[in-house]
BAGU-53273 format. One line per 4 residues: for each residue x, y, z of N, C-alpha, C. Coordinates in steps of 0.05 Angstrom, whole numbers. Example, Ala and Ser with C-alpha at 12.3 -4.5 7.8 and 13.67 -1.06 7.14 Angstrom:
// BAGU-53273
264 -114 156 246 -90 156 264 -66 156 ~ 257 -45 142 273 -21 143 258 1 157
***
This chain:
// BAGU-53273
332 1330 488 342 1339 514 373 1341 513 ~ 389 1328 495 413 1323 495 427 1339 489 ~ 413 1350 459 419 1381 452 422 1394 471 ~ 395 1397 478 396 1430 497 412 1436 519
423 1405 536 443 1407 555 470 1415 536 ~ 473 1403 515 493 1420 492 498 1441 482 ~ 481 1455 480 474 1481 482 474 1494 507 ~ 468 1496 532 476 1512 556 503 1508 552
512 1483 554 536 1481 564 556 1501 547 ~ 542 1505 525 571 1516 508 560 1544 507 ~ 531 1556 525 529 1583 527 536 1597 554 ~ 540 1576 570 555 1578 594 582 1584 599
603 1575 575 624 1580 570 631 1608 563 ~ 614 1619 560 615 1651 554 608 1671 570 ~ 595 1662 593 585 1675 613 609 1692 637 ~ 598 1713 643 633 1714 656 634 1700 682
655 1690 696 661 1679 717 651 1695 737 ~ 637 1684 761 624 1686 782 621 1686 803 ~ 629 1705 830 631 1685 860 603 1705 874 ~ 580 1692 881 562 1703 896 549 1721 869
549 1701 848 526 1733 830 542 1749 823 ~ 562 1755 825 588 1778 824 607 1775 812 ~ 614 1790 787 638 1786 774 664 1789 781 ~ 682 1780 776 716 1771 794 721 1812 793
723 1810 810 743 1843 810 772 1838 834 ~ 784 1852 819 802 1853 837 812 1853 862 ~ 825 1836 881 826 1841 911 834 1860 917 ~ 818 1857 944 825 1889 969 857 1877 983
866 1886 994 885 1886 1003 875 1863 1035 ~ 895 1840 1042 893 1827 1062 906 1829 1082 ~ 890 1812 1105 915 1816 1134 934 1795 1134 ~ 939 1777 1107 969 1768 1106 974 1779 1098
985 1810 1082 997 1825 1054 1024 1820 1079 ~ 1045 1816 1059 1069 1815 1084 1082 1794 1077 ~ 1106 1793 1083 1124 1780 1088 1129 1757 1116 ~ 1122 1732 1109 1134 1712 1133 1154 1696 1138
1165 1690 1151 1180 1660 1158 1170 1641 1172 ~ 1174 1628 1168 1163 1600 1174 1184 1579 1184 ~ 1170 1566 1203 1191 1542 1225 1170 1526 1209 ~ 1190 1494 1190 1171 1467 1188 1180 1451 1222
1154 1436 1228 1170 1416 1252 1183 1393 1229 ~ 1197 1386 1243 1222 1371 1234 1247 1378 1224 ~ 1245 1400 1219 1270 1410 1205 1262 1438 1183 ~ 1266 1456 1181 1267 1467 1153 1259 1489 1153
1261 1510 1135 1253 1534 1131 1231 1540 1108 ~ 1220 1570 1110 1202 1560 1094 1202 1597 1091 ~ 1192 1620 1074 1192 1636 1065 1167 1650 1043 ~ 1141 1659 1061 1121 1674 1042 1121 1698 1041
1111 1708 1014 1105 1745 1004 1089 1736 999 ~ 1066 1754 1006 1034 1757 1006 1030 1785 994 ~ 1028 1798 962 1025 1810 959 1003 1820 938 ~ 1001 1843 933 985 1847 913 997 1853 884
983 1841 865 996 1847 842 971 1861 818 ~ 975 1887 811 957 1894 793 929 1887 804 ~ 924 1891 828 903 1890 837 887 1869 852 ~ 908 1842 841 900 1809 849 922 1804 875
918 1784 879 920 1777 909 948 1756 902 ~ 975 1759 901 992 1739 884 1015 1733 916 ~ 1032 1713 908 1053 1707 933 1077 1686 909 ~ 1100 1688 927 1122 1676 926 1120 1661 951
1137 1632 945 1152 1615 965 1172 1607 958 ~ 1183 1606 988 1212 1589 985 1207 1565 1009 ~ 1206 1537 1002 1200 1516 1021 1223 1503 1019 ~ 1238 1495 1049 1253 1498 1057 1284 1498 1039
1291 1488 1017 1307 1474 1000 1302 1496 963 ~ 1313 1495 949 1316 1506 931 1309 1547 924 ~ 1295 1545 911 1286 1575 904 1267 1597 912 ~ 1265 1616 910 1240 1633 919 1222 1623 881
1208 1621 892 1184 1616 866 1156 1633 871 ~ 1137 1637 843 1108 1640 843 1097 1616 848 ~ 1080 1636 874 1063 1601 878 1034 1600 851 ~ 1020 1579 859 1011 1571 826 978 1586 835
974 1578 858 950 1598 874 952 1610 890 ~ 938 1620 901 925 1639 930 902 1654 922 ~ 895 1649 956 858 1654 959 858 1656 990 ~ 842 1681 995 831 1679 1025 799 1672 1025
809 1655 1049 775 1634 1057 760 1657 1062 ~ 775 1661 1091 765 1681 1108 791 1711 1112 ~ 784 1726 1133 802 1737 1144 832 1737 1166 ~ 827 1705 1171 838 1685 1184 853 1671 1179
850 1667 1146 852 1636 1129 863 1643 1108 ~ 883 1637 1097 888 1639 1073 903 1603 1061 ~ 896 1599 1028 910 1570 1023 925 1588 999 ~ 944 1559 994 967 1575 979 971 1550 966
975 1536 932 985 1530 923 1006 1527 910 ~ 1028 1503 902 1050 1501 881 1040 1492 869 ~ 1063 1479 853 1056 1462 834 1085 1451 827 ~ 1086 1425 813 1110 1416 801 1105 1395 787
1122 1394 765 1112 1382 741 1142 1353 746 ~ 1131 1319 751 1148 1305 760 1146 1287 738 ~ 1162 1270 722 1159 1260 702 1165 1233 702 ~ 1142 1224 711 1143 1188 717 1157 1166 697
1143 1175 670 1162 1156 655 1169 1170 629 ~ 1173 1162 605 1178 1183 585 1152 1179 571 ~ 1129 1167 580 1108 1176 561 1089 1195 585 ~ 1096 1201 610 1078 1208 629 1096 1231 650
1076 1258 648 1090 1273 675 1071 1292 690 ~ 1067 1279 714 1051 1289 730 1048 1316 746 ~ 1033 1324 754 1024 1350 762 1028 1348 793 ~ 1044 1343 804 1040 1351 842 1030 1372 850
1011 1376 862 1007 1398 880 1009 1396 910 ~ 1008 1414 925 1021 1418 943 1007 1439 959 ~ 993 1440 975 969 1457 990 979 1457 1020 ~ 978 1495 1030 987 1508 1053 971 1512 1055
951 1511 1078 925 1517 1092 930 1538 1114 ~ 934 1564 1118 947 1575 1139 934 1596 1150 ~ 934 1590 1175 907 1596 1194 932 1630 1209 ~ 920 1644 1212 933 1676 1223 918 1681 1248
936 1683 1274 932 1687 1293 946 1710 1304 ~ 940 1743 1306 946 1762 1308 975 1760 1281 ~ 1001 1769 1296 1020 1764 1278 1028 1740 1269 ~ 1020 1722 1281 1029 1696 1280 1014 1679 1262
1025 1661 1244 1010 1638 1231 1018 1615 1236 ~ 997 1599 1233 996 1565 1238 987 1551 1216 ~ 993 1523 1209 974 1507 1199 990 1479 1175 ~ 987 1476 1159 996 1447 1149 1001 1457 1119
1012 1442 1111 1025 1435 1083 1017 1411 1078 ~ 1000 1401 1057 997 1379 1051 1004 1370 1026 ~ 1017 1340 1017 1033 1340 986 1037 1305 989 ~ 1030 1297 961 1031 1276 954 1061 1264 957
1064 1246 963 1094 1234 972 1113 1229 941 ~ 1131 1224 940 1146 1229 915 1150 1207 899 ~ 1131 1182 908 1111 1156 891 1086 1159 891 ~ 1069 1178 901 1039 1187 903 1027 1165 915
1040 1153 930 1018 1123 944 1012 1135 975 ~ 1013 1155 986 1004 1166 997 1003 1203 995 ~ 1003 1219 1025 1000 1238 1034 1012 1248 1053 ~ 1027 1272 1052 1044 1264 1073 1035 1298 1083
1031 1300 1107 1012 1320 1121 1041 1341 1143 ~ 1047 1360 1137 1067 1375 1145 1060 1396 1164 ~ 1064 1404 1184 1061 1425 1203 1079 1450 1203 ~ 1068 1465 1208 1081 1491 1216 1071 1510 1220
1102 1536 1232 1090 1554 1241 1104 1584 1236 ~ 1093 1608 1241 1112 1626 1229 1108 1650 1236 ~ 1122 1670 1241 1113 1701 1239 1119 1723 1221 ~ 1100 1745 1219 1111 1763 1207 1141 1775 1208
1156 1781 1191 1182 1786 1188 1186 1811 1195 ~ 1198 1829 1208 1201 1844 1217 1210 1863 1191 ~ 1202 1892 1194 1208 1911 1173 1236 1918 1172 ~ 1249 1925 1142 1278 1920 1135 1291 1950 1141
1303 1945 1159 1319 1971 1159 1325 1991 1140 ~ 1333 2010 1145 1345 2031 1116 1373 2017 1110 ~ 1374 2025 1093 1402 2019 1081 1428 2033 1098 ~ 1447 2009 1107 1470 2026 1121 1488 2038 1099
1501 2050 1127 1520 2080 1112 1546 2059 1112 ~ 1560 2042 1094 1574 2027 1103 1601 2046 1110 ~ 1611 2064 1104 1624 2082 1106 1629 2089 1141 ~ 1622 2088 1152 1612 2087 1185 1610 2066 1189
1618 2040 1189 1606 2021 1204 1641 2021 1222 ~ 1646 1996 1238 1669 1998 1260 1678 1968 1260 ~ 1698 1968 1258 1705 1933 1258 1718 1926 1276 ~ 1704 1904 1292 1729 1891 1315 1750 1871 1302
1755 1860 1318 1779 1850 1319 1787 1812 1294 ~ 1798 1813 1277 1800 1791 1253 1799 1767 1269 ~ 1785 1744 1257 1775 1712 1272 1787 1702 1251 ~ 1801 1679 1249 1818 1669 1227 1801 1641 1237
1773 1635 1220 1752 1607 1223 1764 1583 1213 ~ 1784 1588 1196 1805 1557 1184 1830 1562 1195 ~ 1847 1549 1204 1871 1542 1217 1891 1536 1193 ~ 1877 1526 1172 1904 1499 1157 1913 1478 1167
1906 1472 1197 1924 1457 1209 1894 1428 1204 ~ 1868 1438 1220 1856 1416 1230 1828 1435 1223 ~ 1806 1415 1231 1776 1425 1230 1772 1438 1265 ~ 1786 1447 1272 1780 1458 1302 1756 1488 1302
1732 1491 1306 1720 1500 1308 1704 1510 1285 ~ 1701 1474 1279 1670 1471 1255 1669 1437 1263 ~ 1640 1438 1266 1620 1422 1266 1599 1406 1246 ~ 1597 1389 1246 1575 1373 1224 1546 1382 1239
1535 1398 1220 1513 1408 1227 1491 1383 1240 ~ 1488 1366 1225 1478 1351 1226 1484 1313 1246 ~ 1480 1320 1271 1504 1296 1276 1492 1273 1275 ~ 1461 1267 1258 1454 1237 1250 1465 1236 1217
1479 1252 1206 1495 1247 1181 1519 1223 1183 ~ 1513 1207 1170 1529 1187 1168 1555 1188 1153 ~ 1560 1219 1135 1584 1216 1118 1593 1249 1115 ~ 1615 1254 1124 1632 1277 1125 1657 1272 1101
1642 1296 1082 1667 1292 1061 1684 1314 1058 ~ 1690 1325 1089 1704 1351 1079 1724 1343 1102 ~ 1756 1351 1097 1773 1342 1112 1792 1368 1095 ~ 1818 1360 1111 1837 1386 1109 1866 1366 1090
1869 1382 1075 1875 1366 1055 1906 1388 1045 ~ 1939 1385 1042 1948 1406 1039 1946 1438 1046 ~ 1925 1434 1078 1934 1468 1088 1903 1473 1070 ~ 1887 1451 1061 1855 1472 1047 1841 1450 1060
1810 1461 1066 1788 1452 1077 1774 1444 1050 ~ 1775 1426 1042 1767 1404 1015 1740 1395 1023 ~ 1722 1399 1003 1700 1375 997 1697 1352 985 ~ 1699 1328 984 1693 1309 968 1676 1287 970
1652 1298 957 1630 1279 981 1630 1257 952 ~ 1636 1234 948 1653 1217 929 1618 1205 936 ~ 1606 1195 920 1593 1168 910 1604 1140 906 ~ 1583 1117 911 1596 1091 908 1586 1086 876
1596 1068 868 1592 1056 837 1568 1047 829 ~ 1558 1034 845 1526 1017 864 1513 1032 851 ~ 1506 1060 853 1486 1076 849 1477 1083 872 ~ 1472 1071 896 1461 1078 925 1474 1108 936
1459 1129 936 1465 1153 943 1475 1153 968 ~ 1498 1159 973 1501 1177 1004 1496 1209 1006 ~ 1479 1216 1024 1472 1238 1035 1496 1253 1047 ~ 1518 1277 1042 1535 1281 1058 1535 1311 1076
1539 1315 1099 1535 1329 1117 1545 1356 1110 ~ 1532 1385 1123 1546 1408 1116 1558 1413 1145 ~ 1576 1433 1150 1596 1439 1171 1575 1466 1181 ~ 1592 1471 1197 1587 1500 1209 1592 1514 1237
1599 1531 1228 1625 1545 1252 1611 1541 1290 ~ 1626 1536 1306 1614 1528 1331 1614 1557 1341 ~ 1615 1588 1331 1607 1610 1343 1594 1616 1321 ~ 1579 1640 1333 1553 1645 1324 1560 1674 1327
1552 1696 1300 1565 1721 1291 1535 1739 1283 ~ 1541 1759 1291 1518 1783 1286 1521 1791 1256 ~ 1535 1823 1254 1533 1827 1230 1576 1833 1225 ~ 1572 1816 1201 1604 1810 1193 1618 1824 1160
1644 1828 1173 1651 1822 1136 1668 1791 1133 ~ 1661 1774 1116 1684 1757 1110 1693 1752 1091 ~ 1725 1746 1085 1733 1732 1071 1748 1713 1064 ~ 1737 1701 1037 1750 1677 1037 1756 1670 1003
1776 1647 997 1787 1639 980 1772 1611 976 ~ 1754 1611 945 1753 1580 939 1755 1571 921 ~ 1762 1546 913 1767 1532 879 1750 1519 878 ~ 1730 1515 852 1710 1504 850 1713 1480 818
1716 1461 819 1719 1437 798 1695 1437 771 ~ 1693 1436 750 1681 1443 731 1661 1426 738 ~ 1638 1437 735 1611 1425 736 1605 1413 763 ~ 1625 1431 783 1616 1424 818 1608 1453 830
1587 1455 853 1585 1472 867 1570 1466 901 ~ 1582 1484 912 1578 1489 943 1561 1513 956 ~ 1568 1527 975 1551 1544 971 1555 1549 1004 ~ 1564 1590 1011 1568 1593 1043 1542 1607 1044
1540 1598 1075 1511 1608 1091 1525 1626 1109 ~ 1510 1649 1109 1517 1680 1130 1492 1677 1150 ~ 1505 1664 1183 1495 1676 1200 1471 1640 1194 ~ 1477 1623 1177 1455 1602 1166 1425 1615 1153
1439 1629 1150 1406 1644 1137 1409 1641 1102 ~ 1425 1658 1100 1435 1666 1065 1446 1662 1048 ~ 1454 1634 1034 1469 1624 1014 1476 1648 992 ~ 1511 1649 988 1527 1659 971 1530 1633 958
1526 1625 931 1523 1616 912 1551 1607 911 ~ 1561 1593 908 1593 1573 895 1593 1556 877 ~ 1592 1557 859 1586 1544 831 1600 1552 810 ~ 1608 1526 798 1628 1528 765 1607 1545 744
1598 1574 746 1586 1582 724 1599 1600 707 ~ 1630 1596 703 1641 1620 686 1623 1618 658 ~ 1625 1634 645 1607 1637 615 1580 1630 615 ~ 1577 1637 639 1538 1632 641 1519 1661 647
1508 1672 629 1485 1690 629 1477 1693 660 ~ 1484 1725 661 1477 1737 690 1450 1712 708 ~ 1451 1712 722 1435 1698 744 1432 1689 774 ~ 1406 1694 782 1403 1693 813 1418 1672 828
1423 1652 810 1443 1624 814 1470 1618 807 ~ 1482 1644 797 1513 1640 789 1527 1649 817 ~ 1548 1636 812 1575 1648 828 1568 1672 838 ~ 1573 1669 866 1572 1700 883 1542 1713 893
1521 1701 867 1495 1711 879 1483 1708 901 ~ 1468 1727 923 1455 1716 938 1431 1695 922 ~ 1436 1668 933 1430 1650 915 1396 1658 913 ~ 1377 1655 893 1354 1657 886 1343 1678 887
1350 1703 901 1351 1735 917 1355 1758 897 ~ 1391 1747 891 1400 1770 882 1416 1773 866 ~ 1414 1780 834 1432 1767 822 1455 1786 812 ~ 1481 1777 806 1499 1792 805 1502 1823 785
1512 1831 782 1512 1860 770 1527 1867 746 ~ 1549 1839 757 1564 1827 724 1573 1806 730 ~ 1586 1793 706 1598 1768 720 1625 1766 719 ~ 1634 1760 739 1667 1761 748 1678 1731 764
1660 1704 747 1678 1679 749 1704 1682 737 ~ 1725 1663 747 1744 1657 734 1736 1631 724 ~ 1752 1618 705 1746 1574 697 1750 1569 714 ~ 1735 1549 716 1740 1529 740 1760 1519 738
1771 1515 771 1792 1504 776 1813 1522 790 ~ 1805 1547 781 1823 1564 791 1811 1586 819 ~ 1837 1592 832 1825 1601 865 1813 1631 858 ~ 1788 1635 874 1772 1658 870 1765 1669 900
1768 1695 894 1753 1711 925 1738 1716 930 ~ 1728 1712 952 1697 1729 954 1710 1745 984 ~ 1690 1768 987 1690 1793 1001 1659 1801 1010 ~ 1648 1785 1025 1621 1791 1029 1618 1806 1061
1601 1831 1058 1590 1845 1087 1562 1846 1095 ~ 1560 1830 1110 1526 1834 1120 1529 1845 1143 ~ 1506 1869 1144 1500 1894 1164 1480 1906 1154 ~ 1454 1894 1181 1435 1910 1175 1406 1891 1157
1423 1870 1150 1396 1852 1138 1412 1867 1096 ~ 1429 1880 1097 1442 1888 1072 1468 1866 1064 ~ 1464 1867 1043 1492 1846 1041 1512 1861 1012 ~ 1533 1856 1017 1555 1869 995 1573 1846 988
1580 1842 962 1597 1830 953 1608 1829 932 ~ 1634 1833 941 1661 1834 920 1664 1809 918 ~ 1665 1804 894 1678 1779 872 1696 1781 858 ~ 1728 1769 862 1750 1775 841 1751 1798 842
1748 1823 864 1761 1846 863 1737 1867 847 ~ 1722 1853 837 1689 1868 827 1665 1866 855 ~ 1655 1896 852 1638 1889 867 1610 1892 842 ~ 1605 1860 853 1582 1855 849 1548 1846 850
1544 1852 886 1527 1866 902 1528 1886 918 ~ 1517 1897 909 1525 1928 924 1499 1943 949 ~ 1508 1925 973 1486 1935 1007 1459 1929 995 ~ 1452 1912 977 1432 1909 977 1406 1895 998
1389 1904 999 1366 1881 1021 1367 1852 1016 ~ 1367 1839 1039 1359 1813 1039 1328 1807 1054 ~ 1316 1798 1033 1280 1801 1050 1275 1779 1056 ~ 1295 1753 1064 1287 1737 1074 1304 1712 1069
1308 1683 1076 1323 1666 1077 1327 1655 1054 ~ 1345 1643 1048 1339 1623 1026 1348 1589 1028 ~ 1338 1583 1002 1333 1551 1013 1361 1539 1029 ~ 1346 1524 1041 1373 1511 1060 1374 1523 1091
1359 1543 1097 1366 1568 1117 1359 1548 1143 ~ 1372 1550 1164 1369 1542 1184 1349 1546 1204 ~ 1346 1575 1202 1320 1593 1222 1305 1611 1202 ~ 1292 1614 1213 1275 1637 1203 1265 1658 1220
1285 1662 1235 1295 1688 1250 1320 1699 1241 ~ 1313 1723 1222 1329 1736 1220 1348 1766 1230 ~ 1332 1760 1253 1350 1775 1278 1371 1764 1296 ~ 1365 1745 1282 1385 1720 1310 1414 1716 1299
1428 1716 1321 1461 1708 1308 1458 1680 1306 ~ 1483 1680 1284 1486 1655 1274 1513 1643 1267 ~ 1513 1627 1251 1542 1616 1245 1540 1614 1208 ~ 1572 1609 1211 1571 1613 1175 1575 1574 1174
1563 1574 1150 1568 1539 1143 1563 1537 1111 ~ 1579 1518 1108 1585 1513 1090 1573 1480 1074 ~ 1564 1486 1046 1545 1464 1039 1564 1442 1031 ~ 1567 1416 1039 1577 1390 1036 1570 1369 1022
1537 1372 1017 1515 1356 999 1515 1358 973 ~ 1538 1373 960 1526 1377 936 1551 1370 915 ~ 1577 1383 916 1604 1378 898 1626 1383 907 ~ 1656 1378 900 1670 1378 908 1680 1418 902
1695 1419 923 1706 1444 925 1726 1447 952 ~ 1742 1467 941 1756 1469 965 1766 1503 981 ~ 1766 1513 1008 1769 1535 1017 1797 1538 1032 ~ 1796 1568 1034 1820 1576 1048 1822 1603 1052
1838 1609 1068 1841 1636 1075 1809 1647 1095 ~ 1794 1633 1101 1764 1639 1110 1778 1659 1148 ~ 1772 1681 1142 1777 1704 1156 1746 1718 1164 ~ 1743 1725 1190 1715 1735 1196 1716 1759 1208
1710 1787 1205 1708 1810 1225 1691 1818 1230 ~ 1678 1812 1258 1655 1828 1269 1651 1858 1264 ~ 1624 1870 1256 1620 1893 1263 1612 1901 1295 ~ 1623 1913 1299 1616 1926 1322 1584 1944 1320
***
């Protein structure tokens, strides 16, 4: 008998895969195919593409903090229902590294979706059960004529003098490491010796801007980076990456989105420009006098993003949590 269960088993292995008697063919097209944003309760942003790929049913996320990624699954239950896996590989000790997964259960109610995120806690001694909610993203405009657009009147957002009209985003942050330092708006979110982490707060302007050009001047310290948010939606990348291979994550890129066209760091240490225009859900940016995004689409937030409405005005802010750096010259002109 032992055999012969030994034998199915290894003639079963050759059989083709199965759902209902039926061999896997490719998906039909679904009523998620689309683009969402996503509100977490408590805080956070969150970013799905539901698309088809070569015929299968594939998606990207961005949950609320780092990158747009492939998620590791997707599957529709129903017409209603779709679940969505990650994955991440966490490395407990140096003989052991575990597999987290991470399961969106998300229930579609006309345009609208609902439903939970569920993910092992970051000691796996529990479960930690996440809510949210989200809608379809609205379709992306054509590309503007930037050539035609109309500019009001120059907002000069740094003074030199004082922090007068920027805010700690966050006002249960216990540590502000950005102060005005020689006529520059400085980061230095300093660590204690201890090892005990402080968490330090990001800023952000107390008016709230449609579609802008701005610019600004920053020095960035070797092996530190920051990072400005347009409107809190769209991290421009600030980071020591001179001599680093084009990427969605160097200097200037719309961070995870969009990556530069060449690279035009200077070494660290030394003051660099940026020249960024958003109009239209398009973003442009000159770097060091290169342009190196050119009106391209933005299809959606990236990590860190405040809303996930990207029709809504917003404010520019600046990331505080991460390295030292310092700004100046930060100038804003509305489009009309």
């Amino acid at each position: 008998m032992k055999k012969l269960f030994l034998s199915l088993a290894f003639i079963l292995c050759f059989i083709p895969a199965t759902y209902s008697n039926s061999t896997i063919t490719p998906t039909n097209a679904t009523t998620f195919d689309g683009m969402w944003g996503i509100d977490i309760e408590g805080g956070g942003v969150a970013w799905l593409n539901v698309h088809q790929e070569q015929g299968f049913l594939d998606a990207e996320l961005m949950w609320i903090g780092g990158s747009v990624v492939p998620v590791s699954s997707v599957y529709v239950v129903d017409e209603n229902t779709l679940v969505v896996t990650r994955t991440e590989a966490v490395k407990k000790s140096d003989q052991r590294t575990h597999i987290m997964t991470y399961t969106m259960r998300i229930n579609k109610i006309g345009e609208t979706i609902e439903g939970v995120m569920t993910a092992p806690d970051w000691l796996a001694s529990g479960e930690k059960i996440i809510p949210f909610k989200g809608k379809r993203m609205p379709e992306m405009p054509s590309t503007p004529d930037l050539s035609k657009i109309k500019f009001g009147k120059e907002i000069k957002l740094f003074n030199g003098k004082n922090m007068k009209g920027w805010t700690l985003m966050n006002p249960e942050s216990k540590a502000l490491g950005f102060k005005v330092v020689d006529g520059l708006l400085t980061n230095n979110p300093e660590q204690p010796k201890d090892g005990k982490h402080i968490s330090y707060g990001n800023i952000r302007t107390d008016q709230e801007f449609e579609d802008f050009n701005l610019k600004l001047d920053v020095n960035v310290p070797k092996g530190d980076n920051s990072g400005v948010y347009l409107r809190g939606l769209y991290e421009i990348q600030v980071a020591d990456t001179y001599g680093n291979e084009l990427d969605s994550h160097n200097m200037g890129a719309l961070y995870s989105r969009i990556t530069p066209s060449e690279a035009a760091e200077k070494p660290a240490g030394e003051w660099q420009t940026l020249n960024i225009t958003l109009v239209d859900r398009h973003v442009t940016v000159i770097f060091n006098g290169k342009k190196i995004i050119d009106n391209k689409p933005v299809y959606g937030p990236t990590g860190g993003a405040i809303s996930s409405d990207v029709l809504a005005p917003g404010p520019i802010y600046l990331q505080g949590d991460h390295g030292k750096v310092s700004y100046k010259n930060i100038v804003l002109t509305p489009i009309l």
